[in-house]
SEFIZA-3560 file (N, C-alpha, C; in Angstrom, 3 decimals):
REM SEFIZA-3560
<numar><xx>-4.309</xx><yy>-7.980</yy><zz>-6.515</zz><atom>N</atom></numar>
<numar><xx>-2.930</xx><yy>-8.228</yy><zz>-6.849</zz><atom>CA</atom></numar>
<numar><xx>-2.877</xx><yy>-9.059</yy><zz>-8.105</zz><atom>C</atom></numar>
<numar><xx>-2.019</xx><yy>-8.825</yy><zz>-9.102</zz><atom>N</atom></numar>
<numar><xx>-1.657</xx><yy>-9.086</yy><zz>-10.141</zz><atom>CA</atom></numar>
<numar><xx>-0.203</xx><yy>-9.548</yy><zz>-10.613</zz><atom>C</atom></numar>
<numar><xx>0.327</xx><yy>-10.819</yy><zz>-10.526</zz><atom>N</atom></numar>
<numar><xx>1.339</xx><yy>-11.279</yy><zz>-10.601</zz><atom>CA</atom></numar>
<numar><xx>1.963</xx><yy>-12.086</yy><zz>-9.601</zz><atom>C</atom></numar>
<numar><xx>1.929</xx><yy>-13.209</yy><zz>-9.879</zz><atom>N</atom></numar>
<numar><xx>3.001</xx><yy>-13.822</yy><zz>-8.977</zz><atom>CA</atom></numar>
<numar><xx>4.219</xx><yy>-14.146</yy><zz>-8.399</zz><atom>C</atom></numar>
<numar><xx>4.682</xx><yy>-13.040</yy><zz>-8.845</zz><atom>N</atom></numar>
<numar><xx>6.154</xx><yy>-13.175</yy><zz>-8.598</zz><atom>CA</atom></numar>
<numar><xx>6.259</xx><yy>-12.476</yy><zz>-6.850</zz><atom>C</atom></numar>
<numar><xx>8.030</xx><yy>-12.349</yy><zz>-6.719</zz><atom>N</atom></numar>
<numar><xx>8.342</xx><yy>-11.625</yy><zz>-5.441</zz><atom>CA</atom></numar>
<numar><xx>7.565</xx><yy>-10.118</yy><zz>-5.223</zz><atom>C</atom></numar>
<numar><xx>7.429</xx><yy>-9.557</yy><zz>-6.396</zz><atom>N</atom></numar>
<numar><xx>6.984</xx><yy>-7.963</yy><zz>-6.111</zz><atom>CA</atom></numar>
<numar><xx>5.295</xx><yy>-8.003</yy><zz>-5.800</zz><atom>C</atom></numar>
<numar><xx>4.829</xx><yy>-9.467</yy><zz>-6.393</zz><atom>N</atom></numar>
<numar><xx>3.424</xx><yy>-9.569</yy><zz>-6.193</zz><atom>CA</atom></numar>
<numar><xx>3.405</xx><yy>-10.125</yy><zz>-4.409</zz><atom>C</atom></numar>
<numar><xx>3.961</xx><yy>-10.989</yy><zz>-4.225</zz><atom>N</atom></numar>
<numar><xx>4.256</xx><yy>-11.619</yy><zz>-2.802</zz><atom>CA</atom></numar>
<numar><xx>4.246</xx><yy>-10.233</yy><zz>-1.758</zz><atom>C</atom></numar>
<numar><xx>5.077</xx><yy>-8.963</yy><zz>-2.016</zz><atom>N</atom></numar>
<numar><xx>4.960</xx><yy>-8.440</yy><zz>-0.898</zz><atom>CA</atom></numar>
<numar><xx>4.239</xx><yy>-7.297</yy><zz>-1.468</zz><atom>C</atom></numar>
<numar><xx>3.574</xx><yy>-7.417</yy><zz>-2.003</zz><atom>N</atom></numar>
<numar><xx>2.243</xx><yy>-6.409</yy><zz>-2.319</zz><atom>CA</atom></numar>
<numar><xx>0.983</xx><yy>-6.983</yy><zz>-1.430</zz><atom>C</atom></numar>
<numar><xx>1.217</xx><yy>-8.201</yy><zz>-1.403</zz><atom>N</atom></numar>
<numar><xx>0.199</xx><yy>-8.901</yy><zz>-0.697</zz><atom>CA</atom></numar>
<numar><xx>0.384</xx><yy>-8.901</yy><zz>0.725</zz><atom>C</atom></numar>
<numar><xx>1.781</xx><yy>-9.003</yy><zz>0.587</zz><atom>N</atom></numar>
<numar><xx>1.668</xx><yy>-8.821</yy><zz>2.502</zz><atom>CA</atom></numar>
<numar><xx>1.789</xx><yy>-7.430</yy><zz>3.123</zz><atom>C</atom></numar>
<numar><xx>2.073</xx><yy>-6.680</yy><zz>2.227</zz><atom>N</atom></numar>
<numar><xx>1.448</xx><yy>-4.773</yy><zz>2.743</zz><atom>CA</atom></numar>
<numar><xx>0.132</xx><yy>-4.495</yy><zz>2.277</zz><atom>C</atom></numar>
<numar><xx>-0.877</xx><yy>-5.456</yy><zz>2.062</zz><atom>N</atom></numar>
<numar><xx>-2.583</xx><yy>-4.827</yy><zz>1.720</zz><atom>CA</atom></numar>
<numar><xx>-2.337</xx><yy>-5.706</yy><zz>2.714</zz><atom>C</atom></numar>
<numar><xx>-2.450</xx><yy>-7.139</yy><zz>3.064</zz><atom>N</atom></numar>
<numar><xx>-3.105</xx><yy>-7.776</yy><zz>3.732</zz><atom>CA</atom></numar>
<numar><xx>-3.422</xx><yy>-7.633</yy><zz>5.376</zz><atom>C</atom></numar>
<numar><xx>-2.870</xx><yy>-6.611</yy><zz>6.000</zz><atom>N</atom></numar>
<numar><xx>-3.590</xx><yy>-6.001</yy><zz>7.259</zz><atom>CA</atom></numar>
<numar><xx>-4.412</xx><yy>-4.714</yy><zz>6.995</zz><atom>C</atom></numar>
<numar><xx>-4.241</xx><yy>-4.037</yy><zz>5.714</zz><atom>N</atom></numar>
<numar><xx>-4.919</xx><yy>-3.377</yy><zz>5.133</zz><atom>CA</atom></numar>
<numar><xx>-6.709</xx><yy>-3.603</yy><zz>4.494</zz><atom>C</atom></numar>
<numar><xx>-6.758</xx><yy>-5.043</yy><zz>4.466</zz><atom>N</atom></numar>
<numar><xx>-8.456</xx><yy>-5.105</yy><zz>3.572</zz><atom>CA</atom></numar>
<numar><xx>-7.863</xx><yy>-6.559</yy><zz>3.359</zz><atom>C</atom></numar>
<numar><xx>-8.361</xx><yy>-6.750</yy><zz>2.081</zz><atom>N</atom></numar>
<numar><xx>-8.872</xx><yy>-8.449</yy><zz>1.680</zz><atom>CA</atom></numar>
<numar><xx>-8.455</xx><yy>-8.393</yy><zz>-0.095</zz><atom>C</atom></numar>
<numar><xx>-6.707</xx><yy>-8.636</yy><zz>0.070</zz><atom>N</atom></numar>
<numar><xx>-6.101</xx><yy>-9.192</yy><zz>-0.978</zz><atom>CA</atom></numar>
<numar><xx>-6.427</xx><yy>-10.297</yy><zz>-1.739</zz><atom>C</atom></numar>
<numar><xx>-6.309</xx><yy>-10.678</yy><zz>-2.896</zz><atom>N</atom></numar>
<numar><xx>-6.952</xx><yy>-11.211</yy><zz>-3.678</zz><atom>CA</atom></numar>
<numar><xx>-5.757</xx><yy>-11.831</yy><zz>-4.552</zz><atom>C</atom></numar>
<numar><xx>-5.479</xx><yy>-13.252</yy><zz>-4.778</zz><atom>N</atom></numar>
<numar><xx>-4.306</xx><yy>-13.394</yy><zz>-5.646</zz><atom>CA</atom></numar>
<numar><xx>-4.354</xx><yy>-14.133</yy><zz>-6.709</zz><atom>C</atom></numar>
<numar><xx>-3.863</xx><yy>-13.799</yy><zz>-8.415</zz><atom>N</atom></numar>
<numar><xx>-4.018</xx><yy>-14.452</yy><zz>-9.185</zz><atom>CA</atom></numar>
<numar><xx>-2.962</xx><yy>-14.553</yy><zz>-10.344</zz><atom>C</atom></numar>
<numar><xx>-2.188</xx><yy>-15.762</yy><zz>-10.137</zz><atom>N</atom></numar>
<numar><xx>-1.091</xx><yy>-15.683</yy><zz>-11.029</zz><atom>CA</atom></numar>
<numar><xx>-1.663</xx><yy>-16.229</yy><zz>-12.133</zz><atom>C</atom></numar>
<numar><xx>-0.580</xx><yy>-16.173</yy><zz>-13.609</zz><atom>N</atom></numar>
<numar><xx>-1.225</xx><yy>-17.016</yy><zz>-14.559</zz><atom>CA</atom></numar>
<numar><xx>-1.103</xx><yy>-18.637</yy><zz>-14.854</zz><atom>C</atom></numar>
<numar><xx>-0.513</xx><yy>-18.967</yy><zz>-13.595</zz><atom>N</atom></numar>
<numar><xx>-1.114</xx><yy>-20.820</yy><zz>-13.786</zz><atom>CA</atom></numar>
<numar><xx>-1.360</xx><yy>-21.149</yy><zz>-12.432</zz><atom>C</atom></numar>
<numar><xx>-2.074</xx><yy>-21.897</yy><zz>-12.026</zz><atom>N</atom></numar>
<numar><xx>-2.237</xx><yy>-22.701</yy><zz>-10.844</zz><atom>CA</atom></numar>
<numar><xx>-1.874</xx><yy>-23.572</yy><zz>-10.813</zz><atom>C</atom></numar>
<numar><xx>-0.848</xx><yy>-23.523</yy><zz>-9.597</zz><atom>N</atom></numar>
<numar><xx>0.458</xx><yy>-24.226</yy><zz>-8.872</zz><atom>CA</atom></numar>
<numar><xx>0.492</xx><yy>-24.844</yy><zz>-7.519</zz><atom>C</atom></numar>
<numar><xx>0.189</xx><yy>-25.895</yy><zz>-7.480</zz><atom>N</atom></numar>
<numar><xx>-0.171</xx><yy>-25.767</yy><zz>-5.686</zz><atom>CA</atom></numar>
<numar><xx>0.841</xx><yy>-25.239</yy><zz>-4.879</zz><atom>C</atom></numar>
<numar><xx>2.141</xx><yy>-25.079</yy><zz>-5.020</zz><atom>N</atom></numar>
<numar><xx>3.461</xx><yy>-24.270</yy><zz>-4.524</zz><atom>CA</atom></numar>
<numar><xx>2.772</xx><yy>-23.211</yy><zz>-4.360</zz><atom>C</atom></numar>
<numar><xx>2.591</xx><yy>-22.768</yy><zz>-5.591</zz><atom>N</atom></numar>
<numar><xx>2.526</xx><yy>-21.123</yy><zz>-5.825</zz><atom>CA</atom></numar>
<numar><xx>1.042</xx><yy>-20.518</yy><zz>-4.746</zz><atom>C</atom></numar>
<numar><xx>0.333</xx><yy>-21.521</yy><zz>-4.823</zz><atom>N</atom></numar>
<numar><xx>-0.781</xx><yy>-20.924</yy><zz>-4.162</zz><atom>CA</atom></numar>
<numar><xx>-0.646</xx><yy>-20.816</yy><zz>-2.426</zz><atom>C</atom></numar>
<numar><xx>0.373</xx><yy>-22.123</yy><zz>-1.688</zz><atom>N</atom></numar>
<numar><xx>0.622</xx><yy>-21.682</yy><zz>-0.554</zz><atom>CA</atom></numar>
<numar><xx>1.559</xx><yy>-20.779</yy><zz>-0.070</zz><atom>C</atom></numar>
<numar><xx>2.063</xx><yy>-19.649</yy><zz>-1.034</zz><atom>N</atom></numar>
<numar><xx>2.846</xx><yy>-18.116</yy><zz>-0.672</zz><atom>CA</atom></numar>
<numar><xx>2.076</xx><yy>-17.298</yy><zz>-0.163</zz><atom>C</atom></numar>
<numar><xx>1.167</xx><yy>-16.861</yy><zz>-1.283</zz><atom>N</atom></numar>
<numar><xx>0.569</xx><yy>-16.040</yy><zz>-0.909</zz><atom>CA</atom></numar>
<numar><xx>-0.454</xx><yy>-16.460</yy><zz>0.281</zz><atom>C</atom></numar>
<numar><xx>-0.304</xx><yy>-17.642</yy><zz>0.676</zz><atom>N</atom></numar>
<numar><xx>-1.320</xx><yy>-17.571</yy><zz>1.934</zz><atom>CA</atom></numar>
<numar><xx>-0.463</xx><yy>-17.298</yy><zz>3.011</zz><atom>C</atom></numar>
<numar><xx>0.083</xx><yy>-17.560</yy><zz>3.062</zz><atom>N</atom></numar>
<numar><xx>1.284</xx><yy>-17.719</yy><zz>4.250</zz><atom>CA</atom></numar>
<numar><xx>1.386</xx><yy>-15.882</yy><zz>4.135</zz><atom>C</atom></numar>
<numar><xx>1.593</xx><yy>-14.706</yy><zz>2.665</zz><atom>N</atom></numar>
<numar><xx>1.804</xx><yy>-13.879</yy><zz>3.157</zz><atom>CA</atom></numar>
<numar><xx>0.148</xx><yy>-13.121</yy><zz>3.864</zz><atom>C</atom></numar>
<numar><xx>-0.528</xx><yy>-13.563</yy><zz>3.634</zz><atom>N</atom></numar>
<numar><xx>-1.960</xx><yy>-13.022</yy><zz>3.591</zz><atom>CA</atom></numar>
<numar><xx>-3.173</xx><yy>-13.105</yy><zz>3.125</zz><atom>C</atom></numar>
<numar><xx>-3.052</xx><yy>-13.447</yy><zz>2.082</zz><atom>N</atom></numar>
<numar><xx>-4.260</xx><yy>-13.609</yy><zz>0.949</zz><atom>CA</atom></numar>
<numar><xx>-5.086</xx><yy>-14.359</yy><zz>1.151</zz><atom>C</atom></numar>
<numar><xx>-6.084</xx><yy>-13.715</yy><zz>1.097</zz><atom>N</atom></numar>
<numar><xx>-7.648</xx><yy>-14.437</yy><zz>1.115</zz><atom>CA</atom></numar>
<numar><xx>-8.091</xx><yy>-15.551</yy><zz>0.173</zz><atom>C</atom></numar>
<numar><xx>-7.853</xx><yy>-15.217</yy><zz>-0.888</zz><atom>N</atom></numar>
<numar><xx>-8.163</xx><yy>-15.223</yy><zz>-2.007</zz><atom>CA</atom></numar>
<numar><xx>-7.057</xx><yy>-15.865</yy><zz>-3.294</zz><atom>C</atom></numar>
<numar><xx>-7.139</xx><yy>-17.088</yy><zz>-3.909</zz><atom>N</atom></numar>
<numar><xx>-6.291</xx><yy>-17.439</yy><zz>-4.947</zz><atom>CA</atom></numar>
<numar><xx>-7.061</xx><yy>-17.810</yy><zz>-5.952</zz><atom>C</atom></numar>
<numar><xx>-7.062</xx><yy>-16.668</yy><zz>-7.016</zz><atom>N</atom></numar>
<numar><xx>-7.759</xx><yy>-16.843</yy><zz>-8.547</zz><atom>CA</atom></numar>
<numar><xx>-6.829</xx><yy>-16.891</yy><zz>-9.588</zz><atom>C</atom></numar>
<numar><xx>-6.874</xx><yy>-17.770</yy><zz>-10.406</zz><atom>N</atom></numar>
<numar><xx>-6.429</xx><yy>-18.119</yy><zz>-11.723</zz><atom>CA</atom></numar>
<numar><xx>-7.127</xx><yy>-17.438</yy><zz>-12.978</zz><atom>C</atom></numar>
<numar><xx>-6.534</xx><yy>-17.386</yy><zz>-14.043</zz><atom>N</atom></numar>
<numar><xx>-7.182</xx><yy>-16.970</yy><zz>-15.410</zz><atom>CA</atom></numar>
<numar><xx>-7.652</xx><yy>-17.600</yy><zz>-15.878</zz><atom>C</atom></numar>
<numar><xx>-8.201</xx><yy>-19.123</yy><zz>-15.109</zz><atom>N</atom></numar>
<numar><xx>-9.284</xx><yy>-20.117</yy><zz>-15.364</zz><atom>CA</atom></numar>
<numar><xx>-10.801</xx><yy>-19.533</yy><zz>-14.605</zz><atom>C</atom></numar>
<numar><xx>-10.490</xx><yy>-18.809</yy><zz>-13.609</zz><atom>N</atom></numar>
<numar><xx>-11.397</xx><yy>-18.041</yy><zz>-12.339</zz><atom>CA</atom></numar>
<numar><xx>-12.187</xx><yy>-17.140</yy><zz>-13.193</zz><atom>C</atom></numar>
<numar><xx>-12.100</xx><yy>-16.684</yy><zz>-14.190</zz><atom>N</atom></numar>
<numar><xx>-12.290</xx><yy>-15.192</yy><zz>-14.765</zz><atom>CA</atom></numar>
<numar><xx>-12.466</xx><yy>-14.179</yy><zz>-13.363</zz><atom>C</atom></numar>
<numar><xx>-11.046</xx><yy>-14.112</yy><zz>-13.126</zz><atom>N</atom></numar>
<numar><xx>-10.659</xx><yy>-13.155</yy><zz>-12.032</zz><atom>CA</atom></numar>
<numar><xx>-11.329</xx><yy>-11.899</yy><zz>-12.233</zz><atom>C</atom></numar>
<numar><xx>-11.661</xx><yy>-10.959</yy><zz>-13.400</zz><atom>N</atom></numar>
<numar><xx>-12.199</xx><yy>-9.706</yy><zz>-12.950</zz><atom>CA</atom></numar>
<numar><xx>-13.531</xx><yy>-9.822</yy><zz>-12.895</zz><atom>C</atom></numar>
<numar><xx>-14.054</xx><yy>-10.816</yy><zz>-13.087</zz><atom>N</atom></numar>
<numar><xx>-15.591</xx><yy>-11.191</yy><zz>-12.830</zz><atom>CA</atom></numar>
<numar><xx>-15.378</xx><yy>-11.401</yy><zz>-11.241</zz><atom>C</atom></numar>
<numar><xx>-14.784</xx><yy>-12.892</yy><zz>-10.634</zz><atom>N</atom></numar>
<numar><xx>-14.758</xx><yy>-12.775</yy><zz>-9.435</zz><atom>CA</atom></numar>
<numar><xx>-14.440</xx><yy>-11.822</yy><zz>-8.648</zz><atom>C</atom></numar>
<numar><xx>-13.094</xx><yy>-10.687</yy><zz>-8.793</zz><atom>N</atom></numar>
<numar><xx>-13.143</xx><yy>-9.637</yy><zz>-8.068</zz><atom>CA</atom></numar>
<numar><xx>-14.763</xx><yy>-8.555</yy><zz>-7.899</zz><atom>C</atom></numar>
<numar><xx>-15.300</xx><yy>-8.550</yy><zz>-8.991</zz><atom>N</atom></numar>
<numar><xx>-16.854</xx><yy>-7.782</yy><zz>-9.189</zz><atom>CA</atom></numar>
<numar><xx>-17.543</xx><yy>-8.791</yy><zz>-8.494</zz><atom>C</atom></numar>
<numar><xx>-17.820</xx><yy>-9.756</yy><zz>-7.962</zz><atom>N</atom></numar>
<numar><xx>-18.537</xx><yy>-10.635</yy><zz>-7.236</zz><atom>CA</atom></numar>
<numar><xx>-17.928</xx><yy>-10.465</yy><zz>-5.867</zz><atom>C</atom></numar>
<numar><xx>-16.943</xx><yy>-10.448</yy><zz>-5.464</zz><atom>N</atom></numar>
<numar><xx>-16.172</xx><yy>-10.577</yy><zz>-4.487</zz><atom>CA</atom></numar>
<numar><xx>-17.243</xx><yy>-8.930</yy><zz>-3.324</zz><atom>C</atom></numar>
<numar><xx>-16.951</xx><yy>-7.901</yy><zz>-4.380</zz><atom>N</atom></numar>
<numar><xx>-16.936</xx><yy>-6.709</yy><zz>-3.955</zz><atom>CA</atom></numar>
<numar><xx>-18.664</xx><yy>-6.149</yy><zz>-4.167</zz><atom>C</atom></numar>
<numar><xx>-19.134</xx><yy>-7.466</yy><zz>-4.311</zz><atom>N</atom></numar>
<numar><xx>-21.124</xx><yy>-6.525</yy><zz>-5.482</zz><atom>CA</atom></numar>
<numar><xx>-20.808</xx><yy>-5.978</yy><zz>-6.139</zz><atom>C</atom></numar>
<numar><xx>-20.208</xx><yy>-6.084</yy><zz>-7.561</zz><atom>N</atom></numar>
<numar><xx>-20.376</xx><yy>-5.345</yy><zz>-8.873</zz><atom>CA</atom></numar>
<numar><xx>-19.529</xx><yy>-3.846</yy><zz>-8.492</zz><atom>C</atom></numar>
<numar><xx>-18.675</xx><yy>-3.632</yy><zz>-7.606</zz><atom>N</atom></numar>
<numar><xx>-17.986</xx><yy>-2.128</yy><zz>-7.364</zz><atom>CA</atom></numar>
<numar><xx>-16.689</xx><yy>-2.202</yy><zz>-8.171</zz><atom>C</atom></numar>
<numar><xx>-15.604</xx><yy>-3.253</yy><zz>-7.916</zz><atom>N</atom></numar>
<numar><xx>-14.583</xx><yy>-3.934</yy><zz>-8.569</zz><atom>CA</atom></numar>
<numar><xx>-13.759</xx><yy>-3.446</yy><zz>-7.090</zz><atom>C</atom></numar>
<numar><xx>-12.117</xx><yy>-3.668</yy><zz>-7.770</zz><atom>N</atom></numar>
<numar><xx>-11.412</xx><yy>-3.446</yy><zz>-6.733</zz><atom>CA</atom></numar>
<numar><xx>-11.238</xx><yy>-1.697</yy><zz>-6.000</zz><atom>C</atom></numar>
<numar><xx>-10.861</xx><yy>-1.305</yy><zz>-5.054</zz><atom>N</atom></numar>
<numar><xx>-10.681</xx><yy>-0.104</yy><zz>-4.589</zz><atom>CA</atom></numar>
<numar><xx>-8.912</xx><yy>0.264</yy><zz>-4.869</zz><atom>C</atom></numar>
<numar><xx>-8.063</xx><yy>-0.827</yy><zz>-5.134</zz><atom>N</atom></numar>
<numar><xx>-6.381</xx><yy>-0.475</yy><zz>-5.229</zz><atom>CA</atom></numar>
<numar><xx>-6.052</xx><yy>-1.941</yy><zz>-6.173</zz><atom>C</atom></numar>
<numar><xx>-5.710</xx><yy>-1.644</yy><zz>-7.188</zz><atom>N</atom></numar>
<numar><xx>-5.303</xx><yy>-3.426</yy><zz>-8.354</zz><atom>CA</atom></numar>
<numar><xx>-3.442</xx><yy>-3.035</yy><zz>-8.015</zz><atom>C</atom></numar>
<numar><xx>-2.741</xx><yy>-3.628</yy><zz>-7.465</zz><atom>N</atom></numar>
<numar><xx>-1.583</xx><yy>-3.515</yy><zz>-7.989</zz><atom>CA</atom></numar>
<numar><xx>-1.281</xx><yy>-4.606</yy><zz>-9.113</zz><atom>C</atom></numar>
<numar><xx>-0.335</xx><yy>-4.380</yy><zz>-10.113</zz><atom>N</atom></numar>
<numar><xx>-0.118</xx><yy>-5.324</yy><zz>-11.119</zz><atom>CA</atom></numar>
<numar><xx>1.249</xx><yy>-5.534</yy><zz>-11.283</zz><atom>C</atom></numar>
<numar><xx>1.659</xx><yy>-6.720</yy><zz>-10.905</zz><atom>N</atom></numar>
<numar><xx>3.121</xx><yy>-6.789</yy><zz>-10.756</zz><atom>CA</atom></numar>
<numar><xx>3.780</xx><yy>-8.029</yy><zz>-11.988</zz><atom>C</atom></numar>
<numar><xx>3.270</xx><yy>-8.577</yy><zz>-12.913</zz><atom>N</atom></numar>
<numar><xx>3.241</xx><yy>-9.449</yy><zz>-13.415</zz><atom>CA</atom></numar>
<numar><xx>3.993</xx><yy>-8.752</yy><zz>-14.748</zz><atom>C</atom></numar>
<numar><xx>3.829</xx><yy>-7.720</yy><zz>-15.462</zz><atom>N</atom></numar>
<numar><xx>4.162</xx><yy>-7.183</yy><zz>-16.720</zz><atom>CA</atom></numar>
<numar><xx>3.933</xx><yy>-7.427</yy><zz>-18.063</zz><atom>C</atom></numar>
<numar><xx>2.752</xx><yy>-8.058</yy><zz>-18.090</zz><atom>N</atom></numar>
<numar><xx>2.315</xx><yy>-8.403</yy><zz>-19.257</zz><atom>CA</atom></numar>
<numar><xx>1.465</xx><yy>-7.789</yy><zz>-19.871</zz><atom>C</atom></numar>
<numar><xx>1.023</xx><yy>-8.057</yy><zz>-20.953</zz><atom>N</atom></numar>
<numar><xx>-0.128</xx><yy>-6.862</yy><zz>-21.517</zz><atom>CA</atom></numar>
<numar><xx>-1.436</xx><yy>-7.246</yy><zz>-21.006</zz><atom>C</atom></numar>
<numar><xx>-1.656</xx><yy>-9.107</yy><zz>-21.051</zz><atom>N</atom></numar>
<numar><xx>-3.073</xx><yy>-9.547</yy><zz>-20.644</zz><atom>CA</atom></numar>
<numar><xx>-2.712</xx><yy>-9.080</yy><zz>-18.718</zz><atom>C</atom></numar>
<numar><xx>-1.569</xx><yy>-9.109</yy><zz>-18.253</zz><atom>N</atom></numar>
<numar><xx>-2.263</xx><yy>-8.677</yy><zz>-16.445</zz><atom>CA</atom></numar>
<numar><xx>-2.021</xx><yy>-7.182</yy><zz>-16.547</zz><atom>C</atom></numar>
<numar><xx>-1.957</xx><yy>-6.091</yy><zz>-17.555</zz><atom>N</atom></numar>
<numar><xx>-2.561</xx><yy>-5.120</yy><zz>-17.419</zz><atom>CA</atom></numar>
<numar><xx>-3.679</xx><yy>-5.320</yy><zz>-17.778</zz><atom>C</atom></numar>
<numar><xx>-4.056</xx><yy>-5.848</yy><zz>-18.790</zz><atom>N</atom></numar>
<numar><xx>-5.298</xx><yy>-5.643</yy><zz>-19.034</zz><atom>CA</atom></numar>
<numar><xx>-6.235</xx><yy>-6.501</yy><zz>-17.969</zz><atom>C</atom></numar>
<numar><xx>-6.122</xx><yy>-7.102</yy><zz>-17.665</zz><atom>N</atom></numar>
<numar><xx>-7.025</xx><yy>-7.528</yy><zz>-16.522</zz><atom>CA</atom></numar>
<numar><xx>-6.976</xx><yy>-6.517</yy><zz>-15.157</zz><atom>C</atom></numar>
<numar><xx>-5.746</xx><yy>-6.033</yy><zz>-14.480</zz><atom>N</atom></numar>
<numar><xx>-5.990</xx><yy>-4.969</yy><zz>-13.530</zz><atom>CA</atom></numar>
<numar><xx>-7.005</xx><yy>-4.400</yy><zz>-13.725</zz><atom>C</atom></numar>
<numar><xx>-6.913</xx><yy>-3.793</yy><zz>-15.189</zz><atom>N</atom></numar>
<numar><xx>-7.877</xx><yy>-1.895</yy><zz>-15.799</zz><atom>CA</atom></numar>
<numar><xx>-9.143</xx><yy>-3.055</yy><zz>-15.636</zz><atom>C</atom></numar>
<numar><xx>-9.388</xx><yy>-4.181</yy><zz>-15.523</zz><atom>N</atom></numar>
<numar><xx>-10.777</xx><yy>-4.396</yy><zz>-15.918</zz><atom>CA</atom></numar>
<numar><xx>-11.385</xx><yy>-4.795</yy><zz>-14.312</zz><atom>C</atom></numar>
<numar><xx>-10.177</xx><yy>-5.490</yy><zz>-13.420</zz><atom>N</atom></numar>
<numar><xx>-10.749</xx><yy>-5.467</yy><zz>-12.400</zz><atom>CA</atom></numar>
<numar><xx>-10.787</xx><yy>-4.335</yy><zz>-10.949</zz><atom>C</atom></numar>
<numar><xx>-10.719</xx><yy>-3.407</yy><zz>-11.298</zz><atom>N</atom></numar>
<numar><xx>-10.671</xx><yy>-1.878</yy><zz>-10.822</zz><atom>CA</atom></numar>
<numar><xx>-12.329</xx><yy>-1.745</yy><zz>-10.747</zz><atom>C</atom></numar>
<numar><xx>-12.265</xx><yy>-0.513</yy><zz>-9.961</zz><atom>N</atom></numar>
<numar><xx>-14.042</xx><yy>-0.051</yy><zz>-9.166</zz><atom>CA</atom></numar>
<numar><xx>-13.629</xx><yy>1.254</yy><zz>-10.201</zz><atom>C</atom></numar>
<numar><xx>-14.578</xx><yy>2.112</yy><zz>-9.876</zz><atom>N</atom></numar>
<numar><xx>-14.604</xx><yy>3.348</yy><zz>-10.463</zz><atom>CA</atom></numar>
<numar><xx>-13.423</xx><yy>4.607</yy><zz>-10.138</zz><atom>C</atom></numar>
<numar><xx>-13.532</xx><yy>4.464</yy><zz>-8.770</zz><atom>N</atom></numar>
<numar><xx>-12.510</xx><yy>5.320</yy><zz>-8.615</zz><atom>CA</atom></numar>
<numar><xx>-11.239</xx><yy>4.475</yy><zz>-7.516</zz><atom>C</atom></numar>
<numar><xx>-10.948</xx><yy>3.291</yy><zz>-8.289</zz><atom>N</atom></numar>
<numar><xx>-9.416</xx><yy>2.733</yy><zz>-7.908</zz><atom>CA</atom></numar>
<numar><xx>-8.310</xx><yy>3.317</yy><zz>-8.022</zz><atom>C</atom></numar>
<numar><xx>-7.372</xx><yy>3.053</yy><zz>-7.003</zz><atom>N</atom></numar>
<numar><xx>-6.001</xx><yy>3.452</yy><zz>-7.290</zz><atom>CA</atom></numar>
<numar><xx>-5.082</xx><yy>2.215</yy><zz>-8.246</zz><atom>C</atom></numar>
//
C-alpha cells in the first residue's frame, strides 16, 4: 500500500485478511502510524525505510504480489512500479 490517506486506509483493511499489508506514507507521524494498525497492517515503512528495498526483504527478493498506490504522486508511483514482484497486480 501506497499512500496515506482514506483510500490508502481502506485498501489496507480489504488486503489485510487477505495476506500481509505493508504501509508507507510520506512522513512518519505517530497519529498516522496508529490507523493503519488499527485497520490491519503489519507493517509501517517510511521513505526513510527505503520501502521497496524492505518490501524485497520482506518477501526474499520476489517484491510485492498486488502494490495498490493511493497517494498520487509521481515519486509513490514510482516507488509502487519498483516495489512490485514480477508478475504483480
Amino acid at each position: 500500500m501506497v499512500g496515506p490517506g482514506t483510500i490508502g486506509l481502506l485498501a489496507v483493511s480489504w488486503a489485510a485478511p487477505r495476506g500481509r499489508p505493508a504501509w508507507w506514507p510520506s512522513a512518519s507521524i505517530a497519529a498516522t502510524k496508529r490507523r493503519p494498525g488499527k485497520m490491519g497492517a503489519t507493517d509501517f515503512l517510511t521513505a526513510a525505510d527505503d520501502p521497496a528495498a524492505a518490501v524485497r526483504e520482506m518477501t526474499a527478493g520476489a517484491g510485492a504480489d498486488v502494490v495498490f498506490e493511493a497517494a498520487g504522486s509521481d515519486a509513490a508511483v514510482t516507488l509502487a512500479l519498483t516495489s512490485r514482484g514480477a508478475a504483480a497486480r
